[in-house]
C-alpha positions as CSV (number, residue, x, y, z in Angstrom):
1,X,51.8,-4.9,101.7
2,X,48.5,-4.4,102.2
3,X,45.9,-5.7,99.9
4,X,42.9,-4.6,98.4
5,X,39.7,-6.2,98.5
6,X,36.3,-5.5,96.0
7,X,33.8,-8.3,96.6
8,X,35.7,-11.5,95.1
9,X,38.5,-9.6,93.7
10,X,42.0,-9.1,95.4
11,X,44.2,-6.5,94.8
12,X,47.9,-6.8,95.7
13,X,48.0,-10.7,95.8
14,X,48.4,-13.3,92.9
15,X,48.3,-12.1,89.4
16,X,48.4,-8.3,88.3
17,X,44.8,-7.6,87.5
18,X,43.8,-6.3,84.1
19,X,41.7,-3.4,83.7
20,X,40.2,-2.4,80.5
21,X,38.9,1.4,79.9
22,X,36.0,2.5,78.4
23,X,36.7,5.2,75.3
24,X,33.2,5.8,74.1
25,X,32.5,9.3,73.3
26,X,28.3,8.7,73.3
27,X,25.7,7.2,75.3
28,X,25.2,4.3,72.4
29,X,28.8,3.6,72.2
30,X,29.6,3.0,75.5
31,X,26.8,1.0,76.3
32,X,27.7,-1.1,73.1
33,X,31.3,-1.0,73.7
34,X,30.7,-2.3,77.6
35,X,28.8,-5.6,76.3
36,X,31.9,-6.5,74.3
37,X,34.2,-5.7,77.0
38,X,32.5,-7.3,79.6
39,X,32.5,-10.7,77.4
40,X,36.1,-10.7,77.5
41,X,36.2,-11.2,81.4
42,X,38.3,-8.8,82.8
43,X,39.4,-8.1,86.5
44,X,38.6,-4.5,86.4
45,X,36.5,-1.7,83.9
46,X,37.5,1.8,84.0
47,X,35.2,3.9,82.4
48,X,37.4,6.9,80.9
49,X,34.9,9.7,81.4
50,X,37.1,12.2,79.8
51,X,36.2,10.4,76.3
52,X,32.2,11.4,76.9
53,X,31.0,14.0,75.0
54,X,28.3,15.0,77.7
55,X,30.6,14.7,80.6
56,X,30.5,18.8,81.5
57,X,26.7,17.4,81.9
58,X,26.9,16.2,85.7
59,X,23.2,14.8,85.3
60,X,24.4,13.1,82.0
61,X,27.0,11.6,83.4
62,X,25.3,10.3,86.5
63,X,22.3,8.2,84.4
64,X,24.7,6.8,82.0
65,X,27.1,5.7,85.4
66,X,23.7,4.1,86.9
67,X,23.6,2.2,83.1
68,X,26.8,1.2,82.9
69,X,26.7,-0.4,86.7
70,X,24.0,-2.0,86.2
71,X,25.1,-3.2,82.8
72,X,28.6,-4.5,84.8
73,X,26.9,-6.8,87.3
74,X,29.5,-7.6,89.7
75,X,32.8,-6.2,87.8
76,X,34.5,-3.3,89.5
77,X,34.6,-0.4,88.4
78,X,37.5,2.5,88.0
79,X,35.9,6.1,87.3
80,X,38.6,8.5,85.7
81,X,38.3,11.7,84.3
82,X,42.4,12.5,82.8
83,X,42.8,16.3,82.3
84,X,45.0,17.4,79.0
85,X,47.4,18.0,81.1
86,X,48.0,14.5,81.9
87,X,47.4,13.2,78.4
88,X,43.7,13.1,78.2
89,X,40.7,15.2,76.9
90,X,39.0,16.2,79.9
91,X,39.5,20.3,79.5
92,X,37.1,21.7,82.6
93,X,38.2,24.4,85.3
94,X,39.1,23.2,88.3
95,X,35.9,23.8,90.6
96,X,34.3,21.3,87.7
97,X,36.8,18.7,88.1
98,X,36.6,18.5,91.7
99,X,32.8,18.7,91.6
100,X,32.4,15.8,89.0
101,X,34.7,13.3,91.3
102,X,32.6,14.3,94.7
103,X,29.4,13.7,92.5
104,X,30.7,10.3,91.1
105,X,31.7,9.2,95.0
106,X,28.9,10.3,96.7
107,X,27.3,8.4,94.1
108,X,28.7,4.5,95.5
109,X,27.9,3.5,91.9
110,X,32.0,3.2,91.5
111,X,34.2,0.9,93.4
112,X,37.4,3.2,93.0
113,X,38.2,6.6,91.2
114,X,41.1,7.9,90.1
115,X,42.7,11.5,91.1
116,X,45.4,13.3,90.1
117,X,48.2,14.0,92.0
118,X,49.1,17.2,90.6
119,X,45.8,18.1,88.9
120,X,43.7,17.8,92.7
121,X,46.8,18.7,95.1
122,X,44.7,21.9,96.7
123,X,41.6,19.9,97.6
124,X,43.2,16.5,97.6
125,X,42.7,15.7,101.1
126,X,38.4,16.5,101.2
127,X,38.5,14.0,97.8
128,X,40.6,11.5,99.9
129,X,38.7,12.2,102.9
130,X,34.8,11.7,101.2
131,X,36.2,9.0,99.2
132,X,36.7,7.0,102.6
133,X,33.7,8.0,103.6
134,X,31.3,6.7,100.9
135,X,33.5,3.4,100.7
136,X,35.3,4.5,97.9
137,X,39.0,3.1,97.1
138,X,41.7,5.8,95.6
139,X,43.9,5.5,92.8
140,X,45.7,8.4,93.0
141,X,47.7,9.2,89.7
142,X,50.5,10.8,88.1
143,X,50.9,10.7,84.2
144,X,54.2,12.2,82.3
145,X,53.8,12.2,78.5
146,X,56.7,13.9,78.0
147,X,60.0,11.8,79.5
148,X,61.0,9.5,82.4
149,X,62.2,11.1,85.7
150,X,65.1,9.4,87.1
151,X,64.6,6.1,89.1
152,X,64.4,8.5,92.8
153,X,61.8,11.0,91.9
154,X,59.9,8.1,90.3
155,X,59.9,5.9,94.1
156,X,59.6,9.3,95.6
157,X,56.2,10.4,93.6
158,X,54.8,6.1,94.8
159,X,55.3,7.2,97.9
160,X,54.0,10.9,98.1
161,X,50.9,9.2,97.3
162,X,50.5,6.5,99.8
163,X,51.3,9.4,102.4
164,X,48.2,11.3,100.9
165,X,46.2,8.8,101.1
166,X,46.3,6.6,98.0
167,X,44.7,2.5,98.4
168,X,47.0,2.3,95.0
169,X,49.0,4.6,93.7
170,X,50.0,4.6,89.7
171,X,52.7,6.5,88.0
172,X,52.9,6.1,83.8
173,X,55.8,7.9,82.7
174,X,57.1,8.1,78.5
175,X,60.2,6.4,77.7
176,X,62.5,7.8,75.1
177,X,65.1,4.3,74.9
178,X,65.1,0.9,76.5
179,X,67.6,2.3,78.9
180,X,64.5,4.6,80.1
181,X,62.0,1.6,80.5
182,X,64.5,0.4,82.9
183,X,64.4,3.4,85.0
184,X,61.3,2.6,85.8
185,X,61.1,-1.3,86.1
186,X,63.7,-0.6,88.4
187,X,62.3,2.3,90.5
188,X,59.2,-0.3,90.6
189,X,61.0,-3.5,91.7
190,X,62.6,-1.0,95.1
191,X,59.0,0.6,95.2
192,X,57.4,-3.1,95.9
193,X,61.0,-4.9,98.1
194,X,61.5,-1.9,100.5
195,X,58.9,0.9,100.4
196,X,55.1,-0.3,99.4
197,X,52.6,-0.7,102.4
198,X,49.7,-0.5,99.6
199,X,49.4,-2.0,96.1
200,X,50.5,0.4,92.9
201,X,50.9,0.5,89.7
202,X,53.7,1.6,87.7
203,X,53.8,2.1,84.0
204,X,56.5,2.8,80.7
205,X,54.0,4.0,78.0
206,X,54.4,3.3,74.0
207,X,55.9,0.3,72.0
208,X,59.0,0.4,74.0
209,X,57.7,0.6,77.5
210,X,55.1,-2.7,76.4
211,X,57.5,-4.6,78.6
212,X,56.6,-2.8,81.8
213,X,53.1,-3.9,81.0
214,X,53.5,-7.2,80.2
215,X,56.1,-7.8,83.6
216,X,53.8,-5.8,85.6
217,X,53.5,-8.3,88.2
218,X,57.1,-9.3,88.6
219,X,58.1,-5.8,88.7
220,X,55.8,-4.9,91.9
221,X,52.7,-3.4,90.1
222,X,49.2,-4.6,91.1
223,X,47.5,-4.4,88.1
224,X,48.2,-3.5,84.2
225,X,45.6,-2.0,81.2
226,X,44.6,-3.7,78.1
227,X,42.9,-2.6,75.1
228,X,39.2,-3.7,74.8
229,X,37.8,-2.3,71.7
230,X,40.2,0.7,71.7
231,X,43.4,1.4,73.7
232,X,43.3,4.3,76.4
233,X,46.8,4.8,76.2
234,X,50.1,4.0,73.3
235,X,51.5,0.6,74.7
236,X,48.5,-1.2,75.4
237,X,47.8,-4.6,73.7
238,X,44.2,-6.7,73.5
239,X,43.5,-8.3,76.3
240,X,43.5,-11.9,75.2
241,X,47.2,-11.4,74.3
242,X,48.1,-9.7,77.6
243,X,46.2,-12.6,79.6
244,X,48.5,-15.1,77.7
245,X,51.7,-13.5,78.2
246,X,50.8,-13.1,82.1
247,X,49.9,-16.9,82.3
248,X,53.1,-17.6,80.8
249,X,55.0,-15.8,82.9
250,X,53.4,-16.7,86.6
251,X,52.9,-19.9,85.9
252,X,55.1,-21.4,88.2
């Protein structure tokens, strides 16, 4: 599997990194809520640009991104913008959506950003194209709030996006049992032993899918989310708790 690499940090190798998202709604709180975050040392920031109130404001969005860089020093940084559809805020028409991720690449204040599988699908490759241009890595994304697909359509959707173009590819999908968390775990584990050439992530949301979080790494996914000040997503826990648990569990 090919690795990923962001000045001192490795994706795909060693421990799954932790990111931790950004849920400010104003300028002051995210600037407050990114000196607290970036105390707590994690691998990766995404700021969830959904959450801002002034994100239909392409010039607002742009000085605030040049504040929070600076503001992160070296930490990479994850710029998403989840639609409704996919179980965030961010309700713009599509010309805006595709216009706010080409600002935010062509900006190279971002190490990665996050598009939608579904959501981007008619202008997918020019995103995947300028992102490689500028230096930009892809996350490319599928989110299902409503159930789990079966274990097939689950590898099959991993690998749709490394053929698009994806450096990782994430699925998070809702589990309704324990029997639906293993679904996943499992489409994971055959994702990372026979398919993967790039990292991915792969997630069960919610109280009952917290296992799929907390094994991320010996289930094949590259990295896992944890809460900083406020959770992005149900199922994430504070990072000082995940951090433990993943010690614990890659110890030897």
């Amino acid at each position: 599997m090919k690795s990923i690499e962001i000045g001192n940090l490795t994706i795909g190798e060693g421990l799954p990194k932790i990111i931790i998202p950004l849920t400010g709604k104003t300028e002051a709180e995210l600037l407050h809520e990114i000196s607290k975050v970036r105390d707590l040392k994690p691998d990766m920031i995404e700021w969830r640009a959904d959450l801002f109130e002034k994100v239909g404001d392409f010039l607002a969005v742009r000085q605030l991104l040049d504040e929070l860089r600076s503001a992160l020093d070296q930490i990479p940084l994850l710029f998403t913008f989840r639609t409704k559809e996919e179980g965030g805020e961010g309700d713009v028409p599509f010309p805006d959506y595709i216009q706010l991720l080409k600002e935010m690449i062509r900006s190279q204040k971002i190490d990665l950003v996050d598009i939608e599988l579904e959501t981007a699908k008619p202008m997918m490759m020019d995103l995947v194209n300028l992102a490689e241009k500028y230096g930009i890595y892809v996350v490319m994304s599928h989110h299902n709030f409503r159930n789990t697909p079966p274990r097939d359509e689950i590898i099959k959707r991993l690998q749709t996006m490394e053929q698009l173009g994806a450096h990782i590819s994430k699925i998070a999908v809702m589990p309704k049992d324990v029997n639906d968390v293993i679904t996943l775990v499992e489409a994971s584990w055959i994702m990372k032993t026979k398919y993967a050439t790039r990292p991915f992530i792969a997630i069960s949301m919610g109280k009952t899918g917290m296992l799929s979080r907390l094994g991320a790494g010996i289930f094949g996914s590259c990295a896992t989310f944890a809460a900083g000040i406020s959770p992005s997503a149900p199922g994430q826990i504070p990072i000082c708790e995940l951090r433990s648990v993943l010690d614990v569990l890659h110890r030897e």
